[in-house]
N, CA and C of each residue as an Amber inpcrd file, in Angstrom:
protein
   447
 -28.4900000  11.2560000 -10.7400000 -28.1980000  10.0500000  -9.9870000
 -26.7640000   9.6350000 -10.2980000 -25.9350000   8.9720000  -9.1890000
 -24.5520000   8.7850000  -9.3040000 -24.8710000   7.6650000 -10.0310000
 -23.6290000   7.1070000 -10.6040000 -23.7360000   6.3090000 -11.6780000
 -22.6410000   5.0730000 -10.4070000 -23.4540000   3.8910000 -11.1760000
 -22.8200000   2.8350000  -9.9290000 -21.3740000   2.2690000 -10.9230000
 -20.9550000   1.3200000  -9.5250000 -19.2130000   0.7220000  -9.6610000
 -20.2150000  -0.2970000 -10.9310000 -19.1040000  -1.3900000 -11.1990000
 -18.7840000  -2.1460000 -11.6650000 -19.2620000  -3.4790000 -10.6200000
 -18.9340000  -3.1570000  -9.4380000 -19.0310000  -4.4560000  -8.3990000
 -20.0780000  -3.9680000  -8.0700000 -20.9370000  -2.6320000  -8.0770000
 -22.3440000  -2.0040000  -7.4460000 -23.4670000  -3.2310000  -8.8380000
 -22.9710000  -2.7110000  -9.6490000 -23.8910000  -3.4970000 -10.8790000
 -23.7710000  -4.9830000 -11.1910000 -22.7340000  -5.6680000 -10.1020000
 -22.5000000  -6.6410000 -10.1260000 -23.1250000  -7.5710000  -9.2150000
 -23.5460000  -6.9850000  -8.0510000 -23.6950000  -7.2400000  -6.8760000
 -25.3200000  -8.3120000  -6.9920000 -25.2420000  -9.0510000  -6.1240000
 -26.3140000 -10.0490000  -6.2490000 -26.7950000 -10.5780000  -5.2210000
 -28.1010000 -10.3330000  -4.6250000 -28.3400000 -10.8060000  -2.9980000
 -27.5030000 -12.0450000  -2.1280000 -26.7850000 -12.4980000  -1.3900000
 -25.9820000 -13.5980000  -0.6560000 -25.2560000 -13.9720000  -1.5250000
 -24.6510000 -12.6230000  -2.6600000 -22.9210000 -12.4720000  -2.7640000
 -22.1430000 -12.5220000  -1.7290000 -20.9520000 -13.2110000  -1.8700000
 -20.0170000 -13.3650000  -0.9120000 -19.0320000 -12.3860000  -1.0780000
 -18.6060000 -11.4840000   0.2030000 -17.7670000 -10.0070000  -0.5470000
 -16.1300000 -10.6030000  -1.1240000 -16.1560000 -10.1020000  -1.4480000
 -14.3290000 -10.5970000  -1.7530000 -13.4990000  -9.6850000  -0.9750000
 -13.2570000 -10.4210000  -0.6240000 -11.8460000  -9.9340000   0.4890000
 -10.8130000  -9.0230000  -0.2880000 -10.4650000  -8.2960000   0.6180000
  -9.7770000  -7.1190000  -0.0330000  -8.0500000  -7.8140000   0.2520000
  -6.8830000  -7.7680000  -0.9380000  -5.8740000  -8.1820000  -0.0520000
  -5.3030000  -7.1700000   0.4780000  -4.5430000  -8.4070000   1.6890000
  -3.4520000  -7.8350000   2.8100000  -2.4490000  -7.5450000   2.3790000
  -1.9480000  -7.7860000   1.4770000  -0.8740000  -7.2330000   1.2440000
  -0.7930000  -5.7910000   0.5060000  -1.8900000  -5.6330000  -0.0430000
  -2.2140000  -4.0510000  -1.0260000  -2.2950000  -3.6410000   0.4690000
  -3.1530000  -3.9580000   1.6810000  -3.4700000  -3.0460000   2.8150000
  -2.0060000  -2.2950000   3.3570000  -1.1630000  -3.5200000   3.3460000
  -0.1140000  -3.3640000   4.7370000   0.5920000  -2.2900000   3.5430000
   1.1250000  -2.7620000   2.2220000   1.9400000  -1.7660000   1.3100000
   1.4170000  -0.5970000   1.3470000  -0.3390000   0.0570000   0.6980000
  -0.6360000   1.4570000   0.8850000  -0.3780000   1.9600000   2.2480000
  -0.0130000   1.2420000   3.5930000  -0.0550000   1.6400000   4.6090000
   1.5210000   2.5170000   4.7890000   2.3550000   1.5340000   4.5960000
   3.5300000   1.8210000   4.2120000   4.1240000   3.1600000   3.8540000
   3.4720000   3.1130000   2.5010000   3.7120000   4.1180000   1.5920000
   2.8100000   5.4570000   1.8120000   2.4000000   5.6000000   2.2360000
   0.9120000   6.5040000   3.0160000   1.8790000   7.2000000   4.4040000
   2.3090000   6.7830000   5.0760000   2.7910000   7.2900000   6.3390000
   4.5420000   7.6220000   5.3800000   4.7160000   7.1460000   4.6860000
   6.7210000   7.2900000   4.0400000   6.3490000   8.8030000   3.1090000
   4.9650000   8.7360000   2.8430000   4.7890000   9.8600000   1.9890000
   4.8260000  11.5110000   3.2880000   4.3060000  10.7640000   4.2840000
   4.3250000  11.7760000   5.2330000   5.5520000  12.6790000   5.4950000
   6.3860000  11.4370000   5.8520000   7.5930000  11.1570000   6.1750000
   8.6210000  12.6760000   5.6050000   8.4400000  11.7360000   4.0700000
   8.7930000  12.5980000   3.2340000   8.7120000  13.7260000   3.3420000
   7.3890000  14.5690000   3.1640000   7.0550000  15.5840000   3.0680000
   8.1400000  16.7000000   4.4220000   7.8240000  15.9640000   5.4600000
   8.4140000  16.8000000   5.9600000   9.9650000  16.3680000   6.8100000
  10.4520000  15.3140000   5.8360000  11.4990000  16.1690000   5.7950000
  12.4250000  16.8990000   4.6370000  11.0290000  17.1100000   3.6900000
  11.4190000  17.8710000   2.4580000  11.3750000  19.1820000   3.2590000
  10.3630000  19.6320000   4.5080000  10.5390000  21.0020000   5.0880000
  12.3960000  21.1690000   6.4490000  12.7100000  20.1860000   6.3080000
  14.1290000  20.0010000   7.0200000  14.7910000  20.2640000   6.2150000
  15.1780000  19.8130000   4.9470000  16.0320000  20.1010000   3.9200000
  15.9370000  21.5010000   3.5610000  14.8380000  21.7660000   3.1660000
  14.3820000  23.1680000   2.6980000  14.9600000  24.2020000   3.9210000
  15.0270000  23.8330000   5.0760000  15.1240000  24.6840000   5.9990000
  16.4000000  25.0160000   6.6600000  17.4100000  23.6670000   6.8240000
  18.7220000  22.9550000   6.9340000  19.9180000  23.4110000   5.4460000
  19.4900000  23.0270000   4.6130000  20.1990000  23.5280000   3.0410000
  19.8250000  24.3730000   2.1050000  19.4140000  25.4150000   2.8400000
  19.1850000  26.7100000   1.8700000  20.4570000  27.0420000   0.9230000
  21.4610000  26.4740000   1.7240000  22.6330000  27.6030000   1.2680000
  23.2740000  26.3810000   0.3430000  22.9770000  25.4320000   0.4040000
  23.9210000  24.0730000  -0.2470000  22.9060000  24.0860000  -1.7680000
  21.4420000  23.9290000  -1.5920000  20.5950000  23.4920000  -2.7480000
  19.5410000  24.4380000  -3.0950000  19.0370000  25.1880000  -4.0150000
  17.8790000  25.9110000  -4.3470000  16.8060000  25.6950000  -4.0310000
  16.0040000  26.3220000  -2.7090000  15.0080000  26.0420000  -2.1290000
  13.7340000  25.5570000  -3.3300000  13.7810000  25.6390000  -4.7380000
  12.7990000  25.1920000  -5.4170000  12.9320000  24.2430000  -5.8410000
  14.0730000  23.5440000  -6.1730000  14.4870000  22.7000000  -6.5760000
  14.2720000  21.1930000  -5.2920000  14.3780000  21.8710000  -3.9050000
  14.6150000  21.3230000  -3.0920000  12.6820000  20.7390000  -2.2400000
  12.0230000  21.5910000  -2.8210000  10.6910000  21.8080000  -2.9280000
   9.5350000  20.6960000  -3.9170000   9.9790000  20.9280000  -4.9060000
   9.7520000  20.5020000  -6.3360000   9.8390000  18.8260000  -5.9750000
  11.6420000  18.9100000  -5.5420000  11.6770000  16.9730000  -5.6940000
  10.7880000  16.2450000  -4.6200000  11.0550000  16.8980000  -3.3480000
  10.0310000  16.5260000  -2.0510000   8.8760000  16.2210000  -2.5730000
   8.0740000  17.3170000  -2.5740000   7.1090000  17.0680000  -2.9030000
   6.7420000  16.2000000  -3.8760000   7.2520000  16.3430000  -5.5630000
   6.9780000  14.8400000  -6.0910000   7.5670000  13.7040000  -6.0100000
   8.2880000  13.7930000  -4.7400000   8.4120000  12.0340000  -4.6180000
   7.8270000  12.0560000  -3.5460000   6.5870000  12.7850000  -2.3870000
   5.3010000  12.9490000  -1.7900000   4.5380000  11.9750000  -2.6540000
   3.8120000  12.8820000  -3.5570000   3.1240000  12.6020000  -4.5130000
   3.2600000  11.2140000  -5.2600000   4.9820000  10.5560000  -5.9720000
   4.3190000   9.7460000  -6.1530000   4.3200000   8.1550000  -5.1680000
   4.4250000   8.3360000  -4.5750000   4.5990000   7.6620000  -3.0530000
   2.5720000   7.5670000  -2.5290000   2.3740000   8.2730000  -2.9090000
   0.6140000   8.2740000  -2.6880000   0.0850000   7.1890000  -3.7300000
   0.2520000   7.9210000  -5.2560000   0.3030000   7.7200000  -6.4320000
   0.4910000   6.3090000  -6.4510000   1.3820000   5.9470000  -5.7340000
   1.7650000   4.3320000  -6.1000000   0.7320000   3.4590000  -5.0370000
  -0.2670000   3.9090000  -4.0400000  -0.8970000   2.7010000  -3.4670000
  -1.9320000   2.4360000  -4.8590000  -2.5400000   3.3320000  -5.3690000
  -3.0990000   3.1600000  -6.3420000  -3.1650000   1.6050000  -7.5610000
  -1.4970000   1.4860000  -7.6240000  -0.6370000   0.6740000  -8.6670000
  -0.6410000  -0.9360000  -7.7700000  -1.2180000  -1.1800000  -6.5280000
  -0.7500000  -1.6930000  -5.7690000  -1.4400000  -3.2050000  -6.2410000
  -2.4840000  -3.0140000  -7.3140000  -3.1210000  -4.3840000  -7.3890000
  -2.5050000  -4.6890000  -8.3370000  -1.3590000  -4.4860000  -9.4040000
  -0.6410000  -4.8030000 -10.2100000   0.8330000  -5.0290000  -9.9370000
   1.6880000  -5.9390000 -10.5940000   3.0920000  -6.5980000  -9.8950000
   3.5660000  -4.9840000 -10.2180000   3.5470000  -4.4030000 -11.5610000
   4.6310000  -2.9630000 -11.3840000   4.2080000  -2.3310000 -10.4800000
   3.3790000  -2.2580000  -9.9630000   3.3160000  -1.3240000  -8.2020000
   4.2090000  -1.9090000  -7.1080000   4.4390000  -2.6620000  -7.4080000
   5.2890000  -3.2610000  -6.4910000   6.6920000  -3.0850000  -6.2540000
   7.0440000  -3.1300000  -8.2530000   8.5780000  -3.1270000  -8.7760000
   8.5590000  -1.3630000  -8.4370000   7.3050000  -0.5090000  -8.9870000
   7.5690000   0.9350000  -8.4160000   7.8410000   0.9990000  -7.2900000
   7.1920000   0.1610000  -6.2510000   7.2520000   0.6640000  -4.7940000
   8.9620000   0.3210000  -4.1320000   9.8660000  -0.5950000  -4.4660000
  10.8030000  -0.9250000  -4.2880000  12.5200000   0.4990000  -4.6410000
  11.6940000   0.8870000  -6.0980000  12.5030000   1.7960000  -6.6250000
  12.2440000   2.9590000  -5.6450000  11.2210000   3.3720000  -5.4380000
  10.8580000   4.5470000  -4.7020000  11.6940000   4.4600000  -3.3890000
  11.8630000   3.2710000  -2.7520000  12.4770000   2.8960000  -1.5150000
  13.7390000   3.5060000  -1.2880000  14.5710000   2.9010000  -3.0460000
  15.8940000   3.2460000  -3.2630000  16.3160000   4.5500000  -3.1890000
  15.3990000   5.0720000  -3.7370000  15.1160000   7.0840000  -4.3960000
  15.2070000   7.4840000  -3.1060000  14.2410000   6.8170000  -1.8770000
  14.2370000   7.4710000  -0.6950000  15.3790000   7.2900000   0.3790000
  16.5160000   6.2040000   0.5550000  17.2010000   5.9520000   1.1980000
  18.6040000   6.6860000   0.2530000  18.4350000   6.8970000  -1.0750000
  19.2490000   8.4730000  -1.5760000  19.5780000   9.3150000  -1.4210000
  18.0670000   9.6220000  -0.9280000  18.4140000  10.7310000   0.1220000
  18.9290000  11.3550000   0.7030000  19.5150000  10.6360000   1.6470000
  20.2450000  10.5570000   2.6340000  21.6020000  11.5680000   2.1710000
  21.6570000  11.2830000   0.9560000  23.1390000  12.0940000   0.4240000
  23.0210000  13.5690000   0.7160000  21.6150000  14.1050000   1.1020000
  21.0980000  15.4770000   0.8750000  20.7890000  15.6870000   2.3240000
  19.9460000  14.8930000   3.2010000  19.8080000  14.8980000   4.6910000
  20.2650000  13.8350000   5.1910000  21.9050000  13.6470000   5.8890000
  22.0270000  11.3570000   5.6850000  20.7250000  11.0970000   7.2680000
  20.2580000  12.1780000   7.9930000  19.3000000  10.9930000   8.3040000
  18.5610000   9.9640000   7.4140000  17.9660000  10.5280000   6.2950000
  16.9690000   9.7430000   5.7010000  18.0840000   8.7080000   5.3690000
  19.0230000   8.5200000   5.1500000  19.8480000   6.9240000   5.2590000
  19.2720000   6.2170000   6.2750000  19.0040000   6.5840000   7.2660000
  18.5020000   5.6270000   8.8360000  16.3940000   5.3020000   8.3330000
  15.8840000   6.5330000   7.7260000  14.6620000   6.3300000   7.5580000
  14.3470000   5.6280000   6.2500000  15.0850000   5.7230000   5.8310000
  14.5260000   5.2740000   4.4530000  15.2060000   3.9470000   4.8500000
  15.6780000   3.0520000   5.0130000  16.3230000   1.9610000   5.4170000
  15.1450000   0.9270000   6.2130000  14.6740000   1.8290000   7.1170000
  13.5120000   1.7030000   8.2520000  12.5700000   1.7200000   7.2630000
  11.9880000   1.8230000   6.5320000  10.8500000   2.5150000   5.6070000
  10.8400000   0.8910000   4.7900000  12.4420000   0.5670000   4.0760000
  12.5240000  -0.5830000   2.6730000  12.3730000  -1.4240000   3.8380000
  12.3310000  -1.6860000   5.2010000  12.6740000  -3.0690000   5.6430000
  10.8480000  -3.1570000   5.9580000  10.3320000  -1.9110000   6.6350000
   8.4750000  -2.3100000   6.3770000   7.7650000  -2.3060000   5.4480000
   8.8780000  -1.9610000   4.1160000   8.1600000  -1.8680000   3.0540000
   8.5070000  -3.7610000   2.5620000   9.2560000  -4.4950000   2.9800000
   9.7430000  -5.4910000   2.6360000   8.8910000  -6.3720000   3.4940000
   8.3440000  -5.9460000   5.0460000   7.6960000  -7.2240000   6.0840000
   6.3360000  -6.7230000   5.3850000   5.9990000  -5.7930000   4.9970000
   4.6780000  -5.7350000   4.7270000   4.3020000  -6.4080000   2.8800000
   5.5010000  -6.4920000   2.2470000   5.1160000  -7.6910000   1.0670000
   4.9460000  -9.0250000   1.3430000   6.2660000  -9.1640000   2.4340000
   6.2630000 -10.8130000   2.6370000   5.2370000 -11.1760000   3.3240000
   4.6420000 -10.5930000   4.3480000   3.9010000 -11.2730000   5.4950000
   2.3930000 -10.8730000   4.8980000   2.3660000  -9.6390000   3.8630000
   1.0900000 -10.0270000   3.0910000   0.3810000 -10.8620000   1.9750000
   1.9130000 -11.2570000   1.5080000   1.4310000 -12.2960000   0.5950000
   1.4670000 -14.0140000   1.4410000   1.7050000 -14.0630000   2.9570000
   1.5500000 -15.2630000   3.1650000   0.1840000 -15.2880000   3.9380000
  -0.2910000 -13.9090000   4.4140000  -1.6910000 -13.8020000   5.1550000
  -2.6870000 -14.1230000   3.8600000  -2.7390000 -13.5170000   2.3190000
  -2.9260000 -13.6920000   1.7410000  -3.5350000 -15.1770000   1.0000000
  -2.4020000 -15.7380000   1.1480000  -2.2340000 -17.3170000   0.5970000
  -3.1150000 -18.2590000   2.1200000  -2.7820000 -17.7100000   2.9210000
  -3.7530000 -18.2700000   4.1310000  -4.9240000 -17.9390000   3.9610000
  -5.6420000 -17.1790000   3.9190000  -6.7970000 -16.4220000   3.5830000
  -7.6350000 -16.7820000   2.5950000  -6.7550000 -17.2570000   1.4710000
  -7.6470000 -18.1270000   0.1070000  -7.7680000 -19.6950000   0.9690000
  -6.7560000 -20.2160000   0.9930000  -6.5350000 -21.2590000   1.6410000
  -7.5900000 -21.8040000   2.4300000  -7.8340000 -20.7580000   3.4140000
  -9.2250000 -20.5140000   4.5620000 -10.6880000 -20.6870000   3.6120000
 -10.9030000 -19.7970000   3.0600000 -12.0010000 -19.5820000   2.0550000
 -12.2800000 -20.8330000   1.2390000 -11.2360000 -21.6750000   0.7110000
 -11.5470000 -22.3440000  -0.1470000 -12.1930000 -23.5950000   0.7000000
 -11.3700000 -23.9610000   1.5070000 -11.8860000 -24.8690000   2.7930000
 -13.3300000 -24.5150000   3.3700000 -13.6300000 -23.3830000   3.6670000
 -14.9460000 -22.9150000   3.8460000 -16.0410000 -23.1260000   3.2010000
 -15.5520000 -22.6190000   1.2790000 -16.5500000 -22.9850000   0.3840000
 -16.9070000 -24.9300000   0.1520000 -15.9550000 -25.5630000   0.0950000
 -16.0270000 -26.5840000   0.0870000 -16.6820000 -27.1580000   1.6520000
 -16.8510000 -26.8760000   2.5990000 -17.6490000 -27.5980000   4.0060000
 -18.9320000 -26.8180000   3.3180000 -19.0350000 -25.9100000   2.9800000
 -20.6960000 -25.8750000   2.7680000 -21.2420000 -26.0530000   1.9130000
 -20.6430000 -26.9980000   0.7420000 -20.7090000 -27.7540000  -0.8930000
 -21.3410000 -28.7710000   0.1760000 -20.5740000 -29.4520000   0.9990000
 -20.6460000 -30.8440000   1.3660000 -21.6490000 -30.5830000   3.2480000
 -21.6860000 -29.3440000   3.1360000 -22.8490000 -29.2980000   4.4890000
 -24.0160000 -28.2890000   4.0630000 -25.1500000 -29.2030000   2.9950000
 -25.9380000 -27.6210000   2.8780000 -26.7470000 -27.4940000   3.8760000
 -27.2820000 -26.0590000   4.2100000 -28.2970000 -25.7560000   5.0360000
 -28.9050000 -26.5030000   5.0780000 -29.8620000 -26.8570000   6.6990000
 -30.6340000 -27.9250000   6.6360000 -32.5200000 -26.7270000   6.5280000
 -33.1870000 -27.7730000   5.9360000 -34.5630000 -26.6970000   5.5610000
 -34.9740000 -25.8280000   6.7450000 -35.6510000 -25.1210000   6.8930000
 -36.2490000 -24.3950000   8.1140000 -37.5390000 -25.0310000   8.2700000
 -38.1650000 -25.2100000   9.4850000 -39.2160000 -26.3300000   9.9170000
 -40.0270000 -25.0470000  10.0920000 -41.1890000 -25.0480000   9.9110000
 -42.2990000 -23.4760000   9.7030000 -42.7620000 -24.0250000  11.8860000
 -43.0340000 -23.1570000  12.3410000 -43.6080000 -23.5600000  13.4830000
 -44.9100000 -23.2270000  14.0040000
């Protein structure tokens, strides 16, 4: 038998789920499609600068800054996932020195990597905001009994 979560063993009939945040959503989203990104145009470089950079070398970095670009939605419920996700931005608009498109993508990449912090931490703050207002009308409105018929 699988062995349950933490929130599985926690769980309690007309628990209220906890909302997952928007802002971890919109950032792994981010970083999930930049990892794509990446990848191939680690196969442009590889394919474009054979003769400038060592196709393993050129292989190697792609791919682990793929990897940790995945790696980091993981980090995303903690502030250093955040401070990682910013650096990674930088690493990726670097780039550019090697393919200067990625100057234009990676640029494109820090500015949704930037609307998707701000506008998730204010959906966020709305969202508790909402909830708390919610919990409190039904402190002060309880169910009324059920009449048997």
């Amino acid at each position: 038998m699988a062995r349950l979560t933490k929130a599985q063993r926690e769980w309690r009939p007309d628990m209220p789920k906890k909302r997952r945040s928007i802002k971890v959503t919109f950032c792994s989203m981010v970083l999930t499609l930049e990892a794509f990104v990446v990848f191939f145009a680690t196969l442009v470089a590889f394919g474009l600068h054979k003769d400038r950079f060592p196709q393993p070398v050129v292989l190697g970095v792609g791919l682990a800054l793929s990897l940790l670009l995945v790696l980091d939605c993981a980090l995303l419920r903690r502030p250093a996932g955040y401070a990682i996700g910013w650096i990674l931005q930088l690493v990726i608009i670097a780039t550019g020195f090697v393919e200067p498109m990625m100057f234009i993508v990676g640029l494109m990449f820090a500015l949704s990597w930037w609307y998707g912090v701000r506008t998730g931490i204010r959906l966020d703050r709305e969202n508790a905001e909402r909830d708390a207002e919610q919990a409190e009308w039904e402190r002060n409105n309880p169910p009324a009994p059920e009449q048997g018929a």
